[in-house]
Backbone bond lengths (Angstrom), bond angles and torsions (degrees), N, CA, C in turn:
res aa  C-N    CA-C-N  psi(-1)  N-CA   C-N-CA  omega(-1)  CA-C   N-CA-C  phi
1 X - - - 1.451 - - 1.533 108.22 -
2 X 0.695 124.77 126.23 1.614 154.46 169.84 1.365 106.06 -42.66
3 X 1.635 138.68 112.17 1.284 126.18 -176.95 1.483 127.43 -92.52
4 X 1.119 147.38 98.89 1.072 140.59 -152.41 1.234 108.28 -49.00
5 X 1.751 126.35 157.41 1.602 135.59 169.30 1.506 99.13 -59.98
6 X 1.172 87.28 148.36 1.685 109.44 179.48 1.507 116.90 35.38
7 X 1.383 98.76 50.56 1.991 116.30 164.01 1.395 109.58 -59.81
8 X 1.016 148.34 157.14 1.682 148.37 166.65 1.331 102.21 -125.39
9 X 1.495 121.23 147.78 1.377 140.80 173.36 1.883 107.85 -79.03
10 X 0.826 97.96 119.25 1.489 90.24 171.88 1.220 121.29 -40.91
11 X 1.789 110.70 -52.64 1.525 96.11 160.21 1.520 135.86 -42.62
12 X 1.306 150.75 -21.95 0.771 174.53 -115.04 1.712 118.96 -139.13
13 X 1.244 84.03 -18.51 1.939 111.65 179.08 1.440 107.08 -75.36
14 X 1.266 119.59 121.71 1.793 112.16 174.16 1.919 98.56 -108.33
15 X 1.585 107.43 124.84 1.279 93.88 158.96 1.021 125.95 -46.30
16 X 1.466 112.73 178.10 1.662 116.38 -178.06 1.657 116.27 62.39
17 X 1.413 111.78 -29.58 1.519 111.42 161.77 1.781 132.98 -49.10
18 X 1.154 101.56 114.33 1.465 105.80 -168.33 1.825 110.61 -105.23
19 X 1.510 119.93 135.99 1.567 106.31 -173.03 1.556 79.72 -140.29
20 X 1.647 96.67 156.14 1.362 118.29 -171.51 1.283 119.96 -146.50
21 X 1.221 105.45 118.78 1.492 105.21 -155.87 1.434 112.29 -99.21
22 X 1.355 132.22 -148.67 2.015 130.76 -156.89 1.278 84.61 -97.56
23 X 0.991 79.96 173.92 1.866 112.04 165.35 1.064 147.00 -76.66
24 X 0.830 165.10 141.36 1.873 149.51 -156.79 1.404 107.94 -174.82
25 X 1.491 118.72 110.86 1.545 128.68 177.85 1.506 105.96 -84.60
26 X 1.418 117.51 132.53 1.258 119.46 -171.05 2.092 98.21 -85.78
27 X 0.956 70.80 145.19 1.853 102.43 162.62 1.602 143.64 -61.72
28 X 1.204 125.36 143.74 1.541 102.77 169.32 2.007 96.98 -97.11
29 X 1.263 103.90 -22.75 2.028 95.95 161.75 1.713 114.45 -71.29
30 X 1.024 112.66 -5.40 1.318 122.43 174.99 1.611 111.68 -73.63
31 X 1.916 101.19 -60.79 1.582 110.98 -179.98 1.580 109.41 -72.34
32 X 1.759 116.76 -41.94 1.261 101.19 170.22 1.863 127.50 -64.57
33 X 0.883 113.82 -7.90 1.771 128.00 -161.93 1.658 85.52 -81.73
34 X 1.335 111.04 -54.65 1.439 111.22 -148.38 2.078 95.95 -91.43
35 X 1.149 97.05 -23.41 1.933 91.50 161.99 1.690 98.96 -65.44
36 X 0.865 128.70 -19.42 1.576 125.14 -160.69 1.846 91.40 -90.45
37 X 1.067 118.35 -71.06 1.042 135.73 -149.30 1.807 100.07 -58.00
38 X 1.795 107.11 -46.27 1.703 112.46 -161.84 1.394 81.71 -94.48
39 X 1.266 147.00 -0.64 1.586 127.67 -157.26 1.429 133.55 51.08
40 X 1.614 101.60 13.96 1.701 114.78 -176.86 1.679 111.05 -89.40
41 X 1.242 116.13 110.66 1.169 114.95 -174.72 1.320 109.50 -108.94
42 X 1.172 100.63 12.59 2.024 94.41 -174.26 1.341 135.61 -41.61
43 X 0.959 118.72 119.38 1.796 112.48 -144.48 1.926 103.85 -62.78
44 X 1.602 133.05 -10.85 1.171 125.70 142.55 1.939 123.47 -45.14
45 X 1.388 94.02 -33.00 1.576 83.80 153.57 1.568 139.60 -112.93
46 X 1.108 92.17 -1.95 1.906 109.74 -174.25 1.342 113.67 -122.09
47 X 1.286 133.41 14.67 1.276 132.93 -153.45 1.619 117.87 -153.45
48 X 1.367 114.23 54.60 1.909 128.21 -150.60 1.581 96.67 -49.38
49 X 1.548 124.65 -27.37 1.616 127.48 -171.77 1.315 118.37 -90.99
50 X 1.298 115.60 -11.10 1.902 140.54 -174.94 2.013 72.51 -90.12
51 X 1.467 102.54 -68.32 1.420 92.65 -139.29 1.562 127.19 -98.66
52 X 1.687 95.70 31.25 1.504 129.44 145.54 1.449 132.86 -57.56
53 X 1.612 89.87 -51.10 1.490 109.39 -179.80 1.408 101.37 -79.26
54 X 1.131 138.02 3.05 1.364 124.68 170.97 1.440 122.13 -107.55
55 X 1.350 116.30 155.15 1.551 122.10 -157.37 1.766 114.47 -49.05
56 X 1.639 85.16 -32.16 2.029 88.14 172.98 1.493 101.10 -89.70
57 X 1.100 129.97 7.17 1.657 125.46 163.68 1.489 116.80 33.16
58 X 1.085 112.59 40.71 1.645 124.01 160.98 1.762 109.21 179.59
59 X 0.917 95.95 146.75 1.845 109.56 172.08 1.105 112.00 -27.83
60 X 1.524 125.05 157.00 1.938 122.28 170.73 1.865 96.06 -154.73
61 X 1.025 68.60 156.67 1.830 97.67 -176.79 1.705 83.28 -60.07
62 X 1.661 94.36 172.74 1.624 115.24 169.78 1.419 99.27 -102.53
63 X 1.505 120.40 130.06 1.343 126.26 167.70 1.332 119.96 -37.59
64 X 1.168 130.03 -37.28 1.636 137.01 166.82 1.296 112.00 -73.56
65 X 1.350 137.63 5.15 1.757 151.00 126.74 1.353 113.36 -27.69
66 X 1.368 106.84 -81.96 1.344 122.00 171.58 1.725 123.79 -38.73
67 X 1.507 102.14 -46.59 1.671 96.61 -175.09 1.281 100.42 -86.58
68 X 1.355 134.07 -6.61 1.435 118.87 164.65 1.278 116.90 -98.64
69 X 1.653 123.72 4.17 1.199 122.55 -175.97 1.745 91.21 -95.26
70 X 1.369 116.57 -33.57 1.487 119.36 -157.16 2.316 98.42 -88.69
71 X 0.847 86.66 -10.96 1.438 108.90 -170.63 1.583 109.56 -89.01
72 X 1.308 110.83 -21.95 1.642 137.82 179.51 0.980 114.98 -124.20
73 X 1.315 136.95 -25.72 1.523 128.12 135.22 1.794 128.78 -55.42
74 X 1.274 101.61 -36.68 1.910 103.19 156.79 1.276 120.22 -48.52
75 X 1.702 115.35 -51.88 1.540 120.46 176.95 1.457 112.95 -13.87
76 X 1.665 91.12 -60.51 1.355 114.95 -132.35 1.768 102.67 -98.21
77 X 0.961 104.96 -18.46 1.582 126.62 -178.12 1.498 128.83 -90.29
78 X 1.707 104.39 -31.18 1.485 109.82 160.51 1.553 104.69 -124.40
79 X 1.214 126.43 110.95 1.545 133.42 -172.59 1.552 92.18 -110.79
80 X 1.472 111.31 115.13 1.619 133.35 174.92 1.923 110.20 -98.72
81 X 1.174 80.20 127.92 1.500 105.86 144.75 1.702 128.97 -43.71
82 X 1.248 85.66 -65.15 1.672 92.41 166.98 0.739 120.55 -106.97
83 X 1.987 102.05 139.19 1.589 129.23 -162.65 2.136 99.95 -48.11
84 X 1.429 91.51 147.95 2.156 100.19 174.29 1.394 76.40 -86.45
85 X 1.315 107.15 152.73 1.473 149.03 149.93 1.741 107.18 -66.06
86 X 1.437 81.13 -88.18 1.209 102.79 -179.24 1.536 124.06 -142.75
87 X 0.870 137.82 168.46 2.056 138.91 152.13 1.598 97.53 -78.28
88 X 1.480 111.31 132.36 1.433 119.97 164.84 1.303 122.48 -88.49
89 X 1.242 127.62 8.39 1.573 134.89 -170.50 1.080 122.12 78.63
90 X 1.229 119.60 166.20 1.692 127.31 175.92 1.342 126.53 -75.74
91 X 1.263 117.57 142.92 1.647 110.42 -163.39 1.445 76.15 -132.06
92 X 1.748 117.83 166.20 1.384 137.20 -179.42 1.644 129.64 -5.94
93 X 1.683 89.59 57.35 1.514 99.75 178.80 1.599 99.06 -64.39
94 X 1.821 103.29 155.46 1.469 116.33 159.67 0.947 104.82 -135.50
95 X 1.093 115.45 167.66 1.583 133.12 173.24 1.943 103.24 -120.15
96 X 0.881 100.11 111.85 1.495 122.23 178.37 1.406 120.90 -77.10
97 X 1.594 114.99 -56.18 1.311 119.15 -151.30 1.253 103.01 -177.98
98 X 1.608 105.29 121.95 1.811 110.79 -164.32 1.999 104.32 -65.73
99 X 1.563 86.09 153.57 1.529 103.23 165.15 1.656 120.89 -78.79
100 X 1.340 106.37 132.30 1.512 93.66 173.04 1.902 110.00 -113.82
101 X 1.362 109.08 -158.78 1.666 108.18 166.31 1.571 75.77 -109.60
102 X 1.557 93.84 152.41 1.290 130.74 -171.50 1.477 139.70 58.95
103 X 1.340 99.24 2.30 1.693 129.95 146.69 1.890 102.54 -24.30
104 X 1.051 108.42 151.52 1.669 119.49 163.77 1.017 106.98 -123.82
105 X 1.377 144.15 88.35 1.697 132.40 149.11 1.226 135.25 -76.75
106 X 1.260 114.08 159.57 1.333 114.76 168.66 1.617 125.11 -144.20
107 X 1.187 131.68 178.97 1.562 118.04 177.93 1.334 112.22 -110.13
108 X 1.063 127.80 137.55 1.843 151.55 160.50 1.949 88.33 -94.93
109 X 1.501 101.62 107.35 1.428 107.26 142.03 1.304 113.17 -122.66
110 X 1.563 111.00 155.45 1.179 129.65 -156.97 1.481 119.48 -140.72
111 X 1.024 135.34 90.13 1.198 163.05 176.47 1.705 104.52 -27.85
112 X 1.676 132.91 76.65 1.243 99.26 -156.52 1.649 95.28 -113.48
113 X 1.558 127.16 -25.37 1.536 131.61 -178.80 1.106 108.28 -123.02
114 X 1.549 112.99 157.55 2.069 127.00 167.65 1.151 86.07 -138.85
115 X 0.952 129.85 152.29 1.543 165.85 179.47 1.603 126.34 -168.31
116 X 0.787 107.28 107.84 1.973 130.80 175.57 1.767 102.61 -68.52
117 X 1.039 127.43 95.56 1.683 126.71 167.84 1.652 114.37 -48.89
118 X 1.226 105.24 130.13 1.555 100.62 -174.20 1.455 128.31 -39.50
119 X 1.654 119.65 -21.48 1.236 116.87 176.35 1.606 109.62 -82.10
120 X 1.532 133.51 -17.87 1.027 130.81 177.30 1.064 113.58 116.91
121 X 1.359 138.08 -50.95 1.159 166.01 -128.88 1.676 109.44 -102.65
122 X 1.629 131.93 -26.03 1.188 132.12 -162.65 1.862 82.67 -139.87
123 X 1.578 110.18 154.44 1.479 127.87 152.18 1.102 102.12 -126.83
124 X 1.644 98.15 152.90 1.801 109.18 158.93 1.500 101.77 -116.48
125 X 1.663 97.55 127.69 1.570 113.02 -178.35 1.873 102.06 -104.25
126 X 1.421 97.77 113.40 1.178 97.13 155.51 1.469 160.24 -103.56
127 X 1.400 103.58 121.05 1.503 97.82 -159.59 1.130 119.39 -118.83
128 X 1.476 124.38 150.45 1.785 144.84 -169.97 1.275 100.87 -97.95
129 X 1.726 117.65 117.57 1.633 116.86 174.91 1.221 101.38 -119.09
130 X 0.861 105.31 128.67 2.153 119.93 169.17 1.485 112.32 -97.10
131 X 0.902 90.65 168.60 1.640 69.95 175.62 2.030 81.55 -160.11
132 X 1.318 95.34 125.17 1.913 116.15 -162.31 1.653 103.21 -102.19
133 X 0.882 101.43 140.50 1.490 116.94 -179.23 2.002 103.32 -97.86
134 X 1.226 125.59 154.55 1.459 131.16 171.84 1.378 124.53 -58.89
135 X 1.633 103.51 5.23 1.720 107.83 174.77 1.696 92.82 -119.35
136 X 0.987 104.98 0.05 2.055 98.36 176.14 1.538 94.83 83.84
137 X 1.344 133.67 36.44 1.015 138.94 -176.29 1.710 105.70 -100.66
138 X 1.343 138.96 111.59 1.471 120.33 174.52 1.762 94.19 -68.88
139 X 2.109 95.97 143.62 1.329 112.21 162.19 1.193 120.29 -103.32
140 X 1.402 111.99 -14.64 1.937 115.97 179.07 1.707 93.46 -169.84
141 X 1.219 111.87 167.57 1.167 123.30 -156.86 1.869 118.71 -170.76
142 X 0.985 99.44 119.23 2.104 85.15 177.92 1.442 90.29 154.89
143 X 1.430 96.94 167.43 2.064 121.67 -159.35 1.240 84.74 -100.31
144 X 1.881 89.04 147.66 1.324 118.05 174.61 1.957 107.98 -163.03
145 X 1.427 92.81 104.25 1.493 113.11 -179.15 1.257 129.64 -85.91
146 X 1.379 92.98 134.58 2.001 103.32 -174.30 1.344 94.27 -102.04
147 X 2.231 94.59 138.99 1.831 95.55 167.87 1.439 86.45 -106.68
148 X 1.469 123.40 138.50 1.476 143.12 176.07 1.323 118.26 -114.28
149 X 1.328 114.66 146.33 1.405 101.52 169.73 1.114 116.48 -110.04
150 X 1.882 110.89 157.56 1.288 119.13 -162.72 1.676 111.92 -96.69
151 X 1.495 126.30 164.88 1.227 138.43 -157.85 1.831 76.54 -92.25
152 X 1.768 118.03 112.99 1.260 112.94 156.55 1.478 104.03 -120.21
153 X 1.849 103.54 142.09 1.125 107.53 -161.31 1.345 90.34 -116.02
């Protein structure tokens, strides 16, 4: 497999290190794609005249948007050296502040644990994803851990 430019070694990771990646304005093929995809049509997201009359007075993304948008912005934002194991799941997601179309986000990852697995051979890196709105506003927020494997020589 082909290693992408500027991959980093996990070793190489300093907690407390924070990286922040581009920008990306969300879509109305974005909100319609993803009604398609989850089968959620709830007229707060499919329905611009339902969701006038409501206190956020325009359409919003589905909260599960965000953790797969912020979850796919990590991909792409920390490119490793060493092979993923696996994703460890989400720990104390929030939801902050609704998504709209034409929103700009971007990702704050944050470097927050290293841990060596007792056999040596695997770490779990833990990391803090935000996910920032174009006013510096967080829209969702919460941990999501990579098991990696380690360089055994």
């Amino acid at each position: 497999m082909a290693m992408a430019a500027g991959a980093r070694s996990y070793e190489d990771l300093q907690v407390g290190e924070i990286l922040r990646g581009p920008g990306r304005t969300l879509t109305e093929t974005d909100l319609v794609t993803f009604c398609m995809l989850t089968g959620d049509w709830h007229a707060i997201h499919a329905d611009a005249e339902f969701a006038k009359g409501t206190k956020i007075g325009q359409r919003m993304f589905h909260g599960s948007f965000g953790i797969a948008l912020a979850i796919g912005m990590s991909a792409n934002l920390l490119t490793l050296r060493n092979p993923v194991i696996a994703a460890l799941g989400l720990r104390e997601w929030s939801f902050k502040a609704p998504l709209f179309i034409n929103d700009t986000v971007h990702l704050e990852l944050t470097i927050t644990d290293k841990k060596v697995t007792s056999d040596g051979r695997r770490a779990v890196l833990g990391r803090k994803l935000r996910l920032c709105k174009h006013d510096r506003s967080t829209a969702q927020e919460g941990s999501a851990d990579l098991m990696v494997a380690l360089d055994v020589a």
